[in-house]
C-alpha positions as CSV (number, residue, x, y, z in Angstrom):
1,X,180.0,31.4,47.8
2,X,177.1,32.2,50.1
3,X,177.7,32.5,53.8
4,X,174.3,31.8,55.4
5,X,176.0,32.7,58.7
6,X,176.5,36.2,57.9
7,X,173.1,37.6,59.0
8,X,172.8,34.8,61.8
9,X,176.3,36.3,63.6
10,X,175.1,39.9,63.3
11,X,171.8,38.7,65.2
12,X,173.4,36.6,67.8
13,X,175.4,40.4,68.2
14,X,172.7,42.8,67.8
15,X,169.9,40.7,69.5
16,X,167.6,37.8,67.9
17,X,165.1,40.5,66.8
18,X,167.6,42.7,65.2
19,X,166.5,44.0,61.2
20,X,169.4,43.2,59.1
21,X,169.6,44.7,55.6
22,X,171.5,44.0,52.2
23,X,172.1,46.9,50.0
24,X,173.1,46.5,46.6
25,X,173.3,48.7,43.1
26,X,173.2,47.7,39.8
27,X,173.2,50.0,36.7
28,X,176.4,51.8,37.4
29,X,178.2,51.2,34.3
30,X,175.4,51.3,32.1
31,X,175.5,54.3,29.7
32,X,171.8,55.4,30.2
33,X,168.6,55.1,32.8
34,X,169.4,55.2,36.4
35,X,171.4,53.7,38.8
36,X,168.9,51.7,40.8
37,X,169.5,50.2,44.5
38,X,167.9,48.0,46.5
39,X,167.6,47.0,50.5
40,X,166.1,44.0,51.7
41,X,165.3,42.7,55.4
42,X,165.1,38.6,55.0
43,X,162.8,37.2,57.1
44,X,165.2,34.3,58.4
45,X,161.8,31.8,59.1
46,X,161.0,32.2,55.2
47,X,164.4,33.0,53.1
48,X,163.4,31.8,49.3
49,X,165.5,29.2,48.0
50,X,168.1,29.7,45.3
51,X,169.6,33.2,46.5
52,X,172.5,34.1,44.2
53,X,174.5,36.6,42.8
54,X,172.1,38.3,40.4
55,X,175.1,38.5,38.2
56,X,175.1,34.8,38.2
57,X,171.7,33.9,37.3
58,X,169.9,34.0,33.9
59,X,167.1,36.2,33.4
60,X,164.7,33.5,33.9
61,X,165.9,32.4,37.3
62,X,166.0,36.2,38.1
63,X,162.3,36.8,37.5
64,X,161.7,33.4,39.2
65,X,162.9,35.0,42.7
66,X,161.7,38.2,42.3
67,X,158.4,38.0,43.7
68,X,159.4,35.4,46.3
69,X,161.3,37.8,47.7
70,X,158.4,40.5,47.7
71,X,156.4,38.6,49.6
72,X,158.7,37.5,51.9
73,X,160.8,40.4,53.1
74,X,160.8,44.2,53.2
75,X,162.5,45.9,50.6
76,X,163.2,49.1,49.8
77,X,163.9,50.3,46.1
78,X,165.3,53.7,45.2
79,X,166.5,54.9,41.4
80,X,168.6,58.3,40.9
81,X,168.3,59.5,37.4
82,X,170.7,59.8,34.5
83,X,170.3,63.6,35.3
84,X,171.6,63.1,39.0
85,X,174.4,60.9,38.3
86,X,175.5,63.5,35.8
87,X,175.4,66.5,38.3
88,X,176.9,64.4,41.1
89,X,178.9,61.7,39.3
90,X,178.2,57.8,39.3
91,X,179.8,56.7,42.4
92,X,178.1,59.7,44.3
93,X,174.7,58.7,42.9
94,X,175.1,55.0,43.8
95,X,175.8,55.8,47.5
96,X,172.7,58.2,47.3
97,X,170.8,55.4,45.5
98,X,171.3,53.0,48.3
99,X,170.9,55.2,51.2
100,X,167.6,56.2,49.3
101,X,166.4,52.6,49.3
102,X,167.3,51.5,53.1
103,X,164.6,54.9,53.7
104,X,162.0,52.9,51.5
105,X,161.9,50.2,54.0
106,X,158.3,49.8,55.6
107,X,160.4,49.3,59.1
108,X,163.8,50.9,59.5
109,X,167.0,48.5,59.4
110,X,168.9,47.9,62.3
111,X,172.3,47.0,60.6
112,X,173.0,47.7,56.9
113,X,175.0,45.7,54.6
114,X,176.7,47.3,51.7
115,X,177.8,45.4,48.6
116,X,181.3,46.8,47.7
117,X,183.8,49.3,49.9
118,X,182.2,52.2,50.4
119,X,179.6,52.9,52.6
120,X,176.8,55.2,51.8
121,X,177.6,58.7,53.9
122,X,175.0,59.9,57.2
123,X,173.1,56.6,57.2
124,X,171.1,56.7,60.5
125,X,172.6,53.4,61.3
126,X,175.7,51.2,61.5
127,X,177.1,49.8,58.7
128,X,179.3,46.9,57.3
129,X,181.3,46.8,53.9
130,X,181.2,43.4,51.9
131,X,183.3,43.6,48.8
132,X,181.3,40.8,46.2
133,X,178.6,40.9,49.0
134,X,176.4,39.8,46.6
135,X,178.2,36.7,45.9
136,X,178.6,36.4,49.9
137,X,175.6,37.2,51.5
138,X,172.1,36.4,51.5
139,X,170.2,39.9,52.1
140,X,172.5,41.3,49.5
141,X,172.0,38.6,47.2
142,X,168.1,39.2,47.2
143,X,169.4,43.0,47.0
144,X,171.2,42.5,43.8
145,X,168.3,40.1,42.2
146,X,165.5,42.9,43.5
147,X,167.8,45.9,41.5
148,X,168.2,44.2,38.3
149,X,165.0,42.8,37.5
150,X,163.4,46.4,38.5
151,X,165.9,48.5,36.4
152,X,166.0,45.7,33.3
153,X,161.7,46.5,33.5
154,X,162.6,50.4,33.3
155,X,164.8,49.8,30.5
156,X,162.3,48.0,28.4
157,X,159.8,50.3,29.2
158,X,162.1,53.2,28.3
159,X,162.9,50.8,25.0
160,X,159.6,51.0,24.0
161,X,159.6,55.0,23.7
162,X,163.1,54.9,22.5
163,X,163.6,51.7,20.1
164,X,166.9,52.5,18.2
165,X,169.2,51.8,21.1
166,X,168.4,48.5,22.2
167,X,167.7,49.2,25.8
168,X,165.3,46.1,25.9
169,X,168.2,43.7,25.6
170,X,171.4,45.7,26.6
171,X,170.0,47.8,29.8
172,X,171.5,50.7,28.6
173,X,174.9,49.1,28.1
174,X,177.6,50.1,25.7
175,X,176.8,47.2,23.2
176,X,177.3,47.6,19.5
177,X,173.3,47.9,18.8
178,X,173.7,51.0,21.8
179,X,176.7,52.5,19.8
180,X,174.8,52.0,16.8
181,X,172.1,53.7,17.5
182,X,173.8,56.9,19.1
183,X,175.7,56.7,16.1
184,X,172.3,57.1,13.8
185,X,170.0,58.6,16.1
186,X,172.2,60.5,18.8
187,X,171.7,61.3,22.8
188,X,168.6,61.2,24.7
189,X,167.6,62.3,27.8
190,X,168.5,59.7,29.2
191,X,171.8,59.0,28.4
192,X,174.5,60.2,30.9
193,X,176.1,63.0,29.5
194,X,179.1,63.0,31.8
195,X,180.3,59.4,30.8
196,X,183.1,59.7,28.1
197,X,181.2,57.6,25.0
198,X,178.4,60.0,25.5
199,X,180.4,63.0,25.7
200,X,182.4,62.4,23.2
201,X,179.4,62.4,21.0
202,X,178.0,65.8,22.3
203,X,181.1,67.7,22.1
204,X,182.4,65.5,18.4
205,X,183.0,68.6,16.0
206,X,180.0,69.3,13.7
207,X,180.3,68.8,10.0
208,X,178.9,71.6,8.2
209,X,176.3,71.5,5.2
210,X,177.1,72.8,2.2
């Protein structure tokens, strides 16, 4: 359930002023496209109404809050490719991804919080840990709505070039129309080669033609 307090108690810490940011990920178990992050500073005098766990919310009430919160707080978006996350695994690239987007912010954040237990490493400022922050807190909320409807708009782009897999519905999920089509039409470049479905398919023996 949303704490509304949780941003209020950090100010009444840090000093009425102080820029509080959410930071949340979503894409991480998806089996291709990047891992996308967001940050968001709320303005408390103009916080949209109906801030939720993205996870919660159907697609339509997603895109409903999107641009709200656009125009009314400063967000930062970052995305770390299917490329990275294979060179520096998933939970690597997440932190990076998040780190990434509290940089994109048009004014630095005084106080970050992280959806989850781990904190991005070297972030320039202090940090709190909120496991289901986005089912908690407000900032991270509008985090976690910000990250999906941006990465669910990459994956239909990328569905458009790429129309066997499904991408436009699944997001790069392991779905049957996603297994069917790598079982048809094989990897991409965007697929993450170091997760074990995708893998498996690159290194599955090779039936010869006769």
């Amino acid at each position: 359930m949303i704490d509304p307090n949780i941003e209020q108690n950090l100010r009444a810490q840090l000093g009425a002023s102080a820029r509080i940011s959410g930071v949340d990920e979503v894409g991480r178990g998806s089996w291709a496209g990047p891992v996308t992050a967001c940050a968001v500073v709320l303005d408390p005098s103009n916080i949209p109404q109906g801030l939720a766990d993205s996870k919660t919310l159907s697609a339509k009430e997603r895109n409903t809050l999107y641009e709200p919160i656009l125009n009314s707080a400063d967000v930062g978006i970052a995305h770390v490719s299917a490329e990275e996350i294979d060179r520096l695994n998933i939970l690597q690239a997440s932190l990076l991804a998040m780190k990434f987007a509290l940089e994109q912010l048009n004014t630095p954040a005084d106080f970050a919080l992280i959806d989850g237990n781990k904190a991005p490493p070297n972030l320039s400022i202090p940090s709190e840990c909120l496991i289901k922050g986005d089912a908690r807190c407000l900032s991270i909320a509008a985090a976690s709505i910000v990250a999906k409807v941006t990465r669910d708009h990459i994956m239909v782009s990328l569905s458009q070039q790429f129309p066997q897999y499904g991408w436009e519905n699944n997001a790069g999920y392991g779905t049957k129309a996603h297994q069917d089509g790598l079982k048809n039409y094989g990897v991409t470049q965007h697929h993450r080669r170091s997760f074990k479905p995708i893998n498996n398919i690159l290194c599955a023996p090779k039936t010869p033609d006769f």
